[in-house]
Every structure is written in structure tokens, then in C-alpha cells.
Backbone and ligand atoms as CSV (ligand in chain L), in Angstrom:
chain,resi,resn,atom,element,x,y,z
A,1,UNK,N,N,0.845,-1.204,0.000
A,1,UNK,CA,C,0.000,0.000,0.000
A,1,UNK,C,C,0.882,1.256,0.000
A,2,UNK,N,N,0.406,2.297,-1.160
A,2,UNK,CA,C,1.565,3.208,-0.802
A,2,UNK,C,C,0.972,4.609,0.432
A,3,UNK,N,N,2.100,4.607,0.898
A,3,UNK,CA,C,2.292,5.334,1.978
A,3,UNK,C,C,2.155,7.040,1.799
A,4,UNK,N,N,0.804,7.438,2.299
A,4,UNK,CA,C,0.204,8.837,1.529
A,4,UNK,C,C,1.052,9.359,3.045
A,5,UNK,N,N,1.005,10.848,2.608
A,5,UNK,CA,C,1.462,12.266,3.305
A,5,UNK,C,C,0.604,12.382,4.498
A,6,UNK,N,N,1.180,11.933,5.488
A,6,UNK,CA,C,0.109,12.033,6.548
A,6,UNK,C,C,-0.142,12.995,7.862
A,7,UNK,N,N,0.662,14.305,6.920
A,7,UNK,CA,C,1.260,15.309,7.721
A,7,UNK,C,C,-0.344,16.027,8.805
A,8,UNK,N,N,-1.745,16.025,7.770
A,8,UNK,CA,C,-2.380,16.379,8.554
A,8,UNK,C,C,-3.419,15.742,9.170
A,9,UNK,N,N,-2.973,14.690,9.143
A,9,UNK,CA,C,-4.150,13.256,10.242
A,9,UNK,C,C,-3.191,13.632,11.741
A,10,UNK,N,N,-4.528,13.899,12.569
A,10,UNK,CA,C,-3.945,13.203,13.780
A,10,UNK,C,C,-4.882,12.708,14.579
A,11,UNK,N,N,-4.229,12.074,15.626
A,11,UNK,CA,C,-4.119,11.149,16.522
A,11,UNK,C,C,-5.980,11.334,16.821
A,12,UNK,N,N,-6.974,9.987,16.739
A,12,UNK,CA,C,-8.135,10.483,17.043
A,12,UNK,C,C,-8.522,10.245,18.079
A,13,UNK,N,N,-7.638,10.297,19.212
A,13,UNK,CA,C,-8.282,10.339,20.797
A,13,UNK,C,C,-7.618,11.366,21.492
A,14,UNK,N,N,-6.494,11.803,21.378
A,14,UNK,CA,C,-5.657,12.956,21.860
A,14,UNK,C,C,-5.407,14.173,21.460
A,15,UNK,N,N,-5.389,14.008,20.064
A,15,UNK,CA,C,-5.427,15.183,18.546
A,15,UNK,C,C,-3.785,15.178,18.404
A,16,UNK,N,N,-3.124,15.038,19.171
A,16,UNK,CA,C,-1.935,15.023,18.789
A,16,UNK,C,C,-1.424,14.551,17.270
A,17,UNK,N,N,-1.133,15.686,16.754
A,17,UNK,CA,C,-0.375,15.838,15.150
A,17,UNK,C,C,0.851,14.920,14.914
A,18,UNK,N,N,0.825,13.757,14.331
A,18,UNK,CA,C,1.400,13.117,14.128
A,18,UNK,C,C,2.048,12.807,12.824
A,19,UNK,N,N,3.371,12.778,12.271
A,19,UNK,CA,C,3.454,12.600,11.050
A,19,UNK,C,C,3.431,11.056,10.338
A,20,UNK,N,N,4.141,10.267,11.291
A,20,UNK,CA,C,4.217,9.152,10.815
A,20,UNK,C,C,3.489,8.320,12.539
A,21,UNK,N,N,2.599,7.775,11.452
A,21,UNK,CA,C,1.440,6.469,12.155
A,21,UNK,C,C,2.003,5.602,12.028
A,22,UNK,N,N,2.066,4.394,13.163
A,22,UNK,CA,C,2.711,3.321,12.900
A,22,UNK,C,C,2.161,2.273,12.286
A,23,UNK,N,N,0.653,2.438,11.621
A,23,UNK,CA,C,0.003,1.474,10.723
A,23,UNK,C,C,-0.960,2.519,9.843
A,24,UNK,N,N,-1.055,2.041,8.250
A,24,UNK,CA,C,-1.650,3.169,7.594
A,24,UNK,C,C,-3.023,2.869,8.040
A,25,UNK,N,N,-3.555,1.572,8.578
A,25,UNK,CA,C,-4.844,2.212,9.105
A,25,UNK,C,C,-5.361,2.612,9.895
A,26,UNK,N,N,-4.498,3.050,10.801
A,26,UNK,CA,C,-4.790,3.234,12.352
A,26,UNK,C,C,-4.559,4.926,12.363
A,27,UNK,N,N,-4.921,5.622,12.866
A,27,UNK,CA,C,-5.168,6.534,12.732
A,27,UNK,C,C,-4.962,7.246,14.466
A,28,UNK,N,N,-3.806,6.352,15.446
A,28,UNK,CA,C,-3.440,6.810,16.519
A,28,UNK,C,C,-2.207,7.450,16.626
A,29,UNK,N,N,-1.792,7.917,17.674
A,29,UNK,CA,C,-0.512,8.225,17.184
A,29,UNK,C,C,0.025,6.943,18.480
A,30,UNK,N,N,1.508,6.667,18.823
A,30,UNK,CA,C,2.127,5.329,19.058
A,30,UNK,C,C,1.582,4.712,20.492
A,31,UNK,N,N,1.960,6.153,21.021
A,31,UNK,CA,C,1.303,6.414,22.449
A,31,UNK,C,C,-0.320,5.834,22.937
A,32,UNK,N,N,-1.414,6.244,22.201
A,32,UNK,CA,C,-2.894,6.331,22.105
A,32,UNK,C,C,-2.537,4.544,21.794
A,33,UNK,N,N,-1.974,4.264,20.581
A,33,UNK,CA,C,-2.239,2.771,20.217
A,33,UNK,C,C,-1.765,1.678,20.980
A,34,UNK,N,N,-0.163,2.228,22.072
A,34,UNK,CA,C,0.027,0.882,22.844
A,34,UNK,C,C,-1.140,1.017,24.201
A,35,UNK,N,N,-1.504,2.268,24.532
A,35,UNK,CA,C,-2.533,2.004,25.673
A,35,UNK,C,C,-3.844,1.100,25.247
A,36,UNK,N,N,-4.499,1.601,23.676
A,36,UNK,CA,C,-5.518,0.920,23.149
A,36,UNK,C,C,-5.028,-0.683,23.202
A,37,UNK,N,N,-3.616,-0.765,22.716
A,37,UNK,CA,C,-3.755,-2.451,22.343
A,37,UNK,C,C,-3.891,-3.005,23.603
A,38,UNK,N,N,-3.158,-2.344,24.901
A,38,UNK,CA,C,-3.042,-2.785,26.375
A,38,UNK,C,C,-4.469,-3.751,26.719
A,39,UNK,N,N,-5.207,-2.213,26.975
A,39,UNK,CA,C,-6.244,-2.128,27.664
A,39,UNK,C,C,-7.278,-3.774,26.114
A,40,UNK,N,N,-7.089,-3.566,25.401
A,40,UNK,CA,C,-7.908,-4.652,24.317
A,40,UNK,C,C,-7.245,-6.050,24.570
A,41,UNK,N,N,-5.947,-6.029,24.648
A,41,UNK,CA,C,-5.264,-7.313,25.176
A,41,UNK,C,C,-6.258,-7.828,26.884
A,42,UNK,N,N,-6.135,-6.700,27.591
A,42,UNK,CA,C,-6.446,-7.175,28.948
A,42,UNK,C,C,-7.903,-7.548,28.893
A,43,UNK,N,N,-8.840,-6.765,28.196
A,43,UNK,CA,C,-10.437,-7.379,28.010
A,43,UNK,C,C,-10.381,-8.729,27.130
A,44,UNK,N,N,-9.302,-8.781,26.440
A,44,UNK,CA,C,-9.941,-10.443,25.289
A,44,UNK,C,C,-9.423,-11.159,26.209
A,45,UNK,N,N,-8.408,-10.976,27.518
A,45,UNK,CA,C,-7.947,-12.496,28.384
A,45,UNK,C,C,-9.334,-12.419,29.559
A,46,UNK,N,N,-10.250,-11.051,29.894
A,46,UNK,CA,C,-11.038,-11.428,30.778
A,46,UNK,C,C,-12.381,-12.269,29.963
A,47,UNK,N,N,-12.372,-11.736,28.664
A,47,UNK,CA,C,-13.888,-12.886,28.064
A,47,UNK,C,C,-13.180,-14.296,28.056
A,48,UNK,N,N,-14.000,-14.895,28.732
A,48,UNK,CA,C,-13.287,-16.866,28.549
A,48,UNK,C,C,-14.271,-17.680,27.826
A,49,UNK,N,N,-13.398,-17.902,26.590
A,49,UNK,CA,C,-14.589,-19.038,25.244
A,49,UNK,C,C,-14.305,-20.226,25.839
A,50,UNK,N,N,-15.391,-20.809,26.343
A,50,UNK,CA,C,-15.273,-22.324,26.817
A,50,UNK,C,C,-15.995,-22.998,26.319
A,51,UNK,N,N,-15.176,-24.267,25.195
A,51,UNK,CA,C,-15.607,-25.114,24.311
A,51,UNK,C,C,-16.272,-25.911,24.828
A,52,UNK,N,N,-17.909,-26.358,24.504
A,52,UNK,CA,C,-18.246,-27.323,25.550
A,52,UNK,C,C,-19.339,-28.255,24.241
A,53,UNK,N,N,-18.514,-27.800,23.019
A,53,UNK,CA,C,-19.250,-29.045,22.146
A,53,UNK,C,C,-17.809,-29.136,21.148
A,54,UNK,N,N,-17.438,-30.164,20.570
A,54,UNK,CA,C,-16.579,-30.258,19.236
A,54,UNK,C,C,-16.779,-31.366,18.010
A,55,UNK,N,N,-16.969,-30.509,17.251
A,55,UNK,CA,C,-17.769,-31.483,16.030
A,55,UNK,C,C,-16.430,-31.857,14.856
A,56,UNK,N,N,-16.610,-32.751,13.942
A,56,UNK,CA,C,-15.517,-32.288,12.779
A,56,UNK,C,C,-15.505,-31.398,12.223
A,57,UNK,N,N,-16.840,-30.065,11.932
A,57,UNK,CA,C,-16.696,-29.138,11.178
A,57,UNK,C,C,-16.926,-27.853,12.205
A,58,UNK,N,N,-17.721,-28.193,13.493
A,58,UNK,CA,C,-18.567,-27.286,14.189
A,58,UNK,C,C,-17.764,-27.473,15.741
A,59,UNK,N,N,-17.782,-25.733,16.149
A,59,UNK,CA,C,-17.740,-26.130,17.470
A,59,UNK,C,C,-18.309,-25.162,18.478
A,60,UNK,N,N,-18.712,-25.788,19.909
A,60,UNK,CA,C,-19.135,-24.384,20.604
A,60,UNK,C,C,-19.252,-23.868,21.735
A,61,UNK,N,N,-19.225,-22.870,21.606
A,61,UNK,CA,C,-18.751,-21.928,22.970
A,61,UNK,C,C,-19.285,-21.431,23.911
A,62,UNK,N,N,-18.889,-21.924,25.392
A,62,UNK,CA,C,-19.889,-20.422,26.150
A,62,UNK,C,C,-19.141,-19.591,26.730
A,63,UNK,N,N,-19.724,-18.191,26.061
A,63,UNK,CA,C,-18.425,-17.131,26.955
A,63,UNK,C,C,-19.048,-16.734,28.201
A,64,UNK,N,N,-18.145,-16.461,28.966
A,64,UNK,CA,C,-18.142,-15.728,30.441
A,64,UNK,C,C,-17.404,-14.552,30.602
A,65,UNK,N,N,-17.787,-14.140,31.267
A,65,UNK,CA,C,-17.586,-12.390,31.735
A,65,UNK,C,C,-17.379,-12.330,32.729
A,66,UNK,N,N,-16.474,-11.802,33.843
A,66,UNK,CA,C,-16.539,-11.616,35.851
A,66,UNK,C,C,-18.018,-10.260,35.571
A,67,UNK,N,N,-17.933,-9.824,34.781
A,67,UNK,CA,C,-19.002,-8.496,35.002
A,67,UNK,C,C,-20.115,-8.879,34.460
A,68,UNK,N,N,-20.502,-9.988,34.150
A,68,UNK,CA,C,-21.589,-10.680,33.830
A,68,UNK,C,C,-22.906,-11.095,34.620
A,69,UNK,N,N,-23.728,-9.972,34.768
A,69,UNK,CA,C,-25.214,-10.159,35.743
A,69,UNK,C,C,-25.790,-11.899,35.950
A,70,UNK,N,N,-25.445,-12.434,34.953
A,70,UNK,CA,C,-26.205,-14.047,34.376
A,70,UNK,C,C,-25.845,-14.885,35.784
A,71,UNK,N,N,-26.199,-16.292,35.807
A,71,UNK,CA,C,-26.024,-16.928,36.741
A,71,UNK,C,C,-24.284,-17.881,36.118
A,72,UNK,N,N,-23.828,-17.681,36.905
A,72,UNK,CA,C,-22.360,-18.092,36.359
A,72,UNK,C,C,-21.730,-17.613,35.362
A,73,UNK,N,N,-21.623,-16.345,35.231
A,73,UNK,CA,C,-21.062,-15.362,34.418
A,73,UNK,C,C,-21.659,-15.729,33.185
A,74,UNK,N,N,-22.498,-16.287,32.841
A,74,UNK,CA,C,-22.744,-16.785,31.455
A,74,UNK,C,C,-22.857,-15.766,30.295
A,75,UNK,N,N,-22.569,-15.228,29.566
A,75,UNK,CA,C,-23.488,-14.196,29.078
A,75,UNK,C,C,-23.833,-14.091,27.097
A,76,UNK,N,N,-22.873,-15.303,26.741
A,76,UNK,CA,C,-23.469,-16.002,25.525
A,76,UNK,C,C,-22.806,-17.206,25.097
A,77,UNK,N,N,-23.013,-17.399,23.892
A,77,UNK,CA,C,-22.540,-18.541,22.989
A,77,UNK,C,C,-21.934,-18.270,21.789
A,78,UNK,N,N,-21.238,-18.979,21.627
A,78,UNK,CA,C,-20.071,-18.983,19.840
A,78,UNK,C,C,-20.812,-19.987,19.625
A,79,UNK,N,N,-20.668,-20.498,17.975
A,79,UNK,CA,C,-20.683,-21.519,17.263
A,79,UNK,C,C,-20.070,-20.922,15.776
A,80,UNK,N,N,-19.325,-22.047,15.853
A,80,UNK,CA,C,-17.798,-21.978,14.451
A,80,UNK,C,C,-18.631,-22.850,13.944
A,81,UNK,N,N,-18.465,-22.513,12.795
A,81,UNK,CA,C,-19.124,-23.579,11.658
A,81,UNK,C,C,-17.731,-23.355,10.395
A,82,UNK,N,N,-16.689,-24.971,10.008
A,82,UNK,CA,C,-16.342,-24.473,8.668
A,82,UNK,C,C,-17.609,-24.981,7.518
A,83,UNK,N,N,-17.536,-23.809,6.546
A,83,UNK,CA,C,-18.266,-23.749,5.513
A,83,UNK,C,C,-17.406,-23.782,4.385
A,84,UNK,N,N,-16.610,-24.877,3.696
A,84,UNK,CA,C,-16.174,-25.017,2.538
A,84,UNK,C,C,-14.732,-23.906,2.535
A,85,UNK,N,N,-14.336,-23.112,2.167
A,85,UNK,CA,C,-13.171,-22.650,2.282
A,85,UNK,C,C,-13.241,-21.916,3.410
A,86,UNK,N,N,-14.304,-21.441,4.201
A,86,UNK,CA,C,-14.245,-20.493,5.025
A,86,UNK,C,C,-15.059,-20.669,6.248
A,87,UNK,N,N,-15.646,-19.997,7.015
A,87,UNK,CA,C,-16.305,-19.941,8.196
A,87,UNK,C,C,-17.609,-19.667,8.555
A,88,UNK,N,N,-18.433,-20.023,8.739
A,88,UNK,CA,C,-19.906,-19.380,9.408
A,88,UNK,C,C,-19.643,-19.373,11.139
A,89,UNK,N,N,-19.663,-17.744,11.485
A,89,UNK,CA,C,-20.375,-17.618,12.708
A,89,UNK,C,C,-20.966,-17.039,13.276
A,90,UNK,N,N,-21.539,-17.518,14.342
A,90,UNK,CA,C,-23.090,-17.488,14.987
A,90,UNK,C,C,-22.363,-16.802,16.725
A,91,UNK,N,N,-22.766,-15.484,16.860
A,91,UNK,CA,C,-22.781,-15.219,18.230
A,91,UNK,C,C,-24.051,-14.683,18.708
A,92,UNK,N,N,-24.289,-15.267,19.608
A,92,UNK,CA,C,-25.476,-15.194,20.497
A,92,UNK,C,C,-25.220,-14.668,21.994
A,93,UNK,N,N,-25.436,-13.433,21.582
A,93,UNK,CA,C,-25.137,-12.706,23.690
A,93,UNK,C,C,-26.168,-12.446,24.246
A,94,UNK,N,N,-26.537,-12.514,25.442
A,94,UNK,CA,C,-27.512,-12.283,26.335
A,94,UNK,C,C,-27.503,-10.520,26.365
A,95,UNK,N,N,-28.525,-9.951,26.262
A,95,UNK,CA,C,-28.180,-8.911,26.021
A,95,UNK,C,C,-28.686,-8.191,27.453
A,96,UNK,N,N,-29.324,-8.741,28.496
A,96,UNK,CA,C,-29.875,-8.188,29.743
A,96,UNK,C,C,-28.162,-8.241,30.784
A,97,UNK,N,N,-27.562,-9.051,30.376
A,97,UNK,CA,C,-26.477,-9.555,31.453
A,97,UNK,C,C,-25.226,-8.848,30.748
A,98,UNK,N,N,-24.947,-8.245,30.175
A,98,UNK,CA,C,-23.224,-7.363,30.127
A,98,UNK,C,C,-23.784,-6.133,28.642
A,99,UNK,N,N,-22.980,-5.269,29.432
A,99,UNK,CA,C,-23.356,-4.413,28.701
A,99,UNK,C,C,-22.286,-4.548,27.481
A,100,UNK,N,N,-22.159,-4.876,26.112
A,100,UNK,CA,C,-21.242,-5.172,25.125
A,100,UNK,C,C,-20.776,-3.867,24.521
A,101,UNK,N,N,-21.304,-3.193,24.164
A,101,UNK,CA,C,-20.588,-2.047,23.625
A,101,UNK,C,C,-20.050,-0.815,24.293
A,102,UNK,N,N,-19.762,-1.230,25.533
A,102,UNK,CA,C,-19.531,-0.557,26.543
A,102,UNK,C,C,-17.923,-0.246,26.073
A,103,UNK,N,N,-17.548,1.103,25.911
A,103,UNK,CA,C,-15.834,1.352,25.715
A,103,UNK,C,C,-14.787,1.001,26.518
A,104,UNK,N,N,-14.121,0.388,26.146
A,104,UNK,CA,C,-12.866,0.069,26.596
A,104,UNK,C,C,-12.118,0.909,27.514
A,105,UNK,N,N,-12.019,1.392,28.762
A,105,UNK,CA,C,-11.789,2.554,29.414
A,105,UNK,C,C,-10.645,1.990,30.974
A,106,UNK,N,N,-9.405,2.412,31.026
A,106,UNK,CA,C,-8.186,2.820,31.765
A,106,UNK,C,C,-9.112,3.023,32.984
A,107,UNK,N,N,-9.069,2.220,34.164
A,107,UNK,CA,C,-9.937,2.651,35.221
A,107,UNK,C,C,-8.951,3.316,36.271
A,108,UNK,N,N,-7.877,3.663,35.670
A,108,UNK,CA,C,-6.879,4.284,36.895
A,108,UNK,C,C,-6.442,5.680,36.222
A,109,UNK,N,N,-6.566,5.551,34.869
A,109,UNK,CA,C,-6.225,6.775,33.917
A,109,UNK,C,C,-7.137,7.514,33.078
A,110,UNK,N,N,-8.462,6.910,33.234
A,110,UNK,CA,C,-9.559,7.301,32.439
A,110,UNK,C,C,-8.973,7.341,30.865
A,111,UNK,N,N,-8.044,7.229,30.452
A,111,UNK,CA,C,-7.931,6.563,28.882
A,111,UNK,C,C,-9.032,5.829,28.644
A,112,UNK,N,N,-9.782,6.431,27.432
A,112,UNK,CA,C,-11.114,5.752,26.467
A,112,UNK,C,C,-10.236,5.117,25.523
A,113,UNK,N,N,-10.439,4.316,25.028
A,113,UNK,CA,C,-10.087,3.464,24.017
A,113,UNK,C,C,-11.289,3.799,22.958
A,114,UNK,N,N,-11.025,3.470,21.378
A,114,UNK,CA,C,-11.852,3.347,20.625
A,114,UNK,C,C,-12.753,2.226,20.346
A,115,UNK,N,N,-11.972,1.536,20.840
A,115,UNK,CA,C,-12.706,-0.160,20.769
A,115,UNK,C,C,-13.462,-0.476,22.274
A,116,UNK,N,N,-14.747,-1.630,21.804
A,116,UNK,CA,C,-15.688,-2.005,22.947
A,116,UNK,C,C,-15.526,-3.299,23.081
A,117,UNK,N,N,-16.356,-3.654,24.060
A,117,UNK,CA,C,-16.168,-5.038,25.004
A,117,UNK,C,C,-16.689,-6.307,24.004
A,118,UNK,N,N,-17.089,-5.552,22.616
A,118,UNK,CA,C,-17.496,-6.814,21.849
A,118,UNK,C,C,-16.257,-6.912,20.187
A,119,UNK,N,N,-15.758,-5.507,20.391
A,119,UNK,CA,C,-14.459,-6.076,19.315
A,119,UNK,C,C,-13.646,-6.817,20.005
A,120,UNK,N,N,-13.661,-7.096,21.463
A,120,UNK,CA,C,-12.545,-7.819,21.959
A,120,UNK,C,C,-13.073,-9.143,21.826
A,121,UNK,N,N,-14.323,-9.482,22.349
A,121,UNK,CA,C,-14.759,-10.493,21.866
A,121,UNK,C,C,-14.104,-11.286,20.099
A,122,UNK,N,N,-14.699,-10.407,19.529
A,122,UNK,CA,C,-14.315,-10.853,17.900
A,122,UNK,C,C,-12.756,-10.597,18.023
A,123,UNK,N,N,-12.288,-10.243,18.178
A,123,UNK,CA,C,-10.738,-10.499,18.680
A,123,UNK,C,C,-10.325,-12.276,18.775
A,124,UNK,N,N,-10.920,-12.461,20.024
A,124,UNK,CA,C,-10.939,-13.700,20.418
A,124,UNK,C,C,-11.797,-14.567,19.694
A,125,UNK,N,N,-12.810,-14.339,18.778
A,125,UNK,CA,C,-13.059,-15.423,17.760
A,125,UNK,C,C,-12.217,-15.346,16.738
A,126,UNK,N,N,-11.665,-14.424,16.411
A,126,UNK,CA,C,-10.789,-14.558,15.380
A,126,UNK,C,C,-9.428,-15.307,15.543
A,127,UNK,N,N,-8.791,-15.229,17.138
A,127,UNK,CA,C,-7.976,-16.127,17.300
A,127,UNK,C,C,-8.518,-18.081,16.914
A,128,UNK,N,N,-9.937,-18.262,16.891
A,128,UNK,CA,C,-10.349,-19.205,16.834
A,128,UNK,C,C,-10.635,-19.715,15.561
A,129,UNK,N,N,-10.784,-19.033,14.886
A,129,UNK,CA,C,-10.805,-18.899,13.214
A,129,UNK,C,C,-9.171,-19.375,12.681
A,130,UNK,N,N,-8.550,-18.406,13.109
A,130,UNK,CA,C,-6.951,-18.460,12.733
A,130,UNK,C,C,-6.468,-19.986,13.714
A,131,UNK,N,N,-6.847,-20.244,14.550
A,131,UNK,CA,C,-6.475,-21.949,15.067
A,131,UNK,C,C,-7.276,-22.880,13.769
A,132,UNK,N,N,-7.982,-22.423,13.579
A,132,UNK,CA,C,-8.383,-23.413,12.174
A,132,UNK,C,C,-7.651,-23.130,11.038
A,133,UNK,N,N,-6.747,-22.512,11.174
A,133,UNK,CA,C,-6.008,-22.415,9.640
A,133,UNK,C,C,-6.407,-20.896,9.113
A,134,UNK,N,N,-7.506,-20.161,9.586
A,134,UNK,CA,C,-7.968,-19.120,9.170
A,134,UNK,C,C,-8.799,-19.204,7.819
A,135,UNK,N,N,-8.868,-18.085,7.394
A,135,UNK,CA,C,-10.166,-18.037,6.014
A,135,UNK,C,C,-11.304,-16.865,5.675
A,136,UNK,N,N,-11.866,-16.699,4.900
A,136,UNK,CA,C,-12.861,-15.439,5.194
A,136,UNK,C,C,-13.967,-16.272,5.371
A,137,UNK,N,N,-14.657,-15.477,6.359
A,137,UNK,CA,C,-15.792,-15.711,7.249
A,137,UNK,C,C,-16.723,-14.665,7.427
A,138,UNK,N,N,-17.949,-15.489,7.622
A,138,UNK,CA,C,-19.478,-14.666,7.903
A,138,UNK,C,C,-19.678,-14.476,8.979
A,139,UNK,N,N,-20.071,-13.802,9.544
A,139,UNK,CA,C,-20.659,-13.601,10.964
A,139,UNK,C,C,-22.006,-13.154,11.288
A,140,UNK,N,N,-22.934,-13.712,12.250
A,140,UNK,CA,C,-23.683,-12.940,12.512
A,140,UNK,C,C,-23.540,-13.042,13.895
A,141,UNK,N,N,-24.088,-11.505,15.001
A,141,UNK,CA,C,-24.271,-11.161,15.692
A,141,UNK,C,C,-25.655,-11.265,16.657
A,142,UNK,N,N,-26.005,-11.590,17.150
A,142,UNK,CA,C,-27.681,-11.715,17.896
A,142,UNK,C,C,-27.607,-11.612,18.972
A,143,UNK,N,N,-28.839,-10.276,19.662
A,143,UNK,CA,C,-28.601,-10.088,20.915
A,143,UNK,C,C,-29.848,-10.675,21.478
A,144,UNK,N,N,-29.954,-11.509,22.647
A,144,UNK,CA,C,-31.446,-11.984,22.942
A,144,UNK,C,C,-31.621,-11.047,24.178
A,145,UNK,N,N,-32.878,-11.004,24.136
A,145,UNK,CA,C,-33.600,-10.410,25.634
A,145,UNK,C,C,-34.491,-11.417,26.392
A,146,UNK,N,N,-34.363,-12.749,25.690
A,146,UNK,CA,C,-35.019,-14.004,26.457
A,146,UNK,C,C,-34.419,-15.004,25.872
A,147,UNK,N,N,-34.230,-16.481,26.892
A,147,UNK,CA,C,-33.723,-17.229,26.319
A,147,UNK,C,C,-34.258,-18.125,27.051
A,148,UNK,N,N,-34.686,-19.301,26.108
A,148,UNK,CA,C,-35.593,-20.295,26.671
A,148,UNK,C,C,-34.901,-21.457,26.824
A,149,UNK,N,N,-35.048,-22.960,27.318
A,149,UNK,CA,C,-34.300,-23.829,27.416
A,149,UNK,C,C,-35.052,-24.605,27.030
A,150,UNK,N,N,-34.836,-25.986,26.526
A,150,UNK,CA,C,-35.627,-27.570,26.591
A,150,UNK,C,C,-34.970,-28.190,26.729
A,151,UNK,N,N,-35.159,-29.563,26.953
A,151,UNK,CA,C,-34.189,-30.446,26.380
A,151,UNK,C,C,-35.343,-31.528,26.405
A,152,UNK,N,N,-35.101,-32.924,25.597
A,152,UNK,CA,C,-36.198,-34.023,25.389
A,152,UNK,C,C,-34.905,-35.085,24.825
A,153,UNK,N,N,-36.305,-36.028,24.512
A,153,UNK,CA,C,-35.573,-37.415,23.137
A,153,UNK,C,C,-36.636,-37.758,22.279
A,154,UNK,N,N,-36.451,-37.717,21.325
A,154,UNK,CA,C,-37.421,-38.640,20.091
A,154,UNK,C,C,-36.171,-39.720,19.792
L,1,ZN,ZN,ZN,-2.853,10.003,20.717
């Protein structure tokens, strides 16, 4: 990609005028981006994907949250599906029990981050994608406000 004049972009959480960005799409200056990656590193190790089905093509997840209202932090489900060269997935969050788009925020420095509690999530499915070899993938997103249970046998 060639490398445009980036004398008058700056930094979009501080304003700080920056000439050279350390990624052309990022649009922080070095400072703003190692606190962002910090603080995004430390939320994708607190969501925990716990595999509790594994198929040959399918597998699936329940994530947990410590800030999760649910009964045992529960507060949704993954399901990986490979689909022929690539991926189908299915996230399903409880949407009464964690607030997801809640910003990423320095609780000792008040640093906002640009990113929320659900790109970290997809963070961490994407590490799960890329353990499969990686690929382009679909996603859908679904927030429930009820969630029912059964279980039976035929
Ligand atoms: Zn900055």
C-alpha cells in the first residue's frame, strides 16, 4: 500500500499531530495505540470461550464475563461452523447480562479506548478462526432479551 502524506491526520483520541502512524490504518498516534492495544489485550484475556461441544466441522462456545449479571457469568454462545473454504459464525449474547458495547476505558487513567467489550470479543473469535487455519468468514451477531431452554428425546 503506498504510503500517503500524513502530515495532517492526527491522533483520534488525543489530537496530537502526528506525522508518521505506525500502521496506515490506524489513525493513533504510538502512544494512544500501545494504551488501546493494552487495555484490548487485557479485556480479550477477561472474556473466557469455553468449548463445551466439538464437532468435525462445528464447534461451541460459552463465553463468560466476571461483570456478567447471568447466573455463572454466562453471558453467551459462539458456534464456528467451517463452511467449505471459510467460516460461518453465529454469536449469540444475552443482552440483559453485560453491557457489550460498553468502551474500553483505563480505570486508573480514564484513557477511552476506541474499541468495545465486543471487538474484543471478535478479537478472540478470530484467534479461533486463525487456530483453524484461518479463512474469510461470515458472521452474525444476535442479541437476545429471552432465552428459553428444553431439552427431550425422540
Ligand atoms: Zn494520541
Amino acid at each position: 500500500m503506498p504510503i500517503s502524506p500524513s502530515s495532517e491526520h492526527e491522533c483520534a483520541l488525543c489530537g496530537e499531530p502526528e506525522v508518521a502512524f505506525p500502521a496506515e490504518e490506524v489513525n493513533l498516534c504510538p502512544k494512544c495505540l500501545d494504551k488501546s492495544e493494552s487495555l484490548f489485550d487485557e479485556e480479550m484475556s477477561r472474556i473466557e470461550l469455553i468449548r463445551t461441544l466439538r464437532g468435525r466441522d462445528v464447534e461451541l462456545y460459552d463465553v463468560k464475563h466476571p461483570d456478567s449479571s447471568a447466573d455463572k457469568k454466562h453471558c453467551g454462545q459462539v458456534i464456528i461452523m467451517k463452511a467449505g473454504q471459510g467460516f460461518e459464525v453465529k454469536i449469540c449474547l444475552r443482552a440483559d447480562a453485560l453491557d457489550w458495547n460498553s468502551q474500553l476505558v483505563d480505570a486508573d487513567t480514564g484513557f477511552a479506548s476506541l474499541d468495545n467489550r465486543l471487538d474484543a470479543l471478535i478479537g478472540n473469535v478470530s484467534l479461533l478462526i486463525e487456530s483453524w487455519g484461518g479463512g474469510p468468514y461470515y458472521m452474525d451477531i444476535f442479541y437476545l432479551n429471552k432465552m428459553v431452554s428444553t431439552e427431550g428425546e425422540i
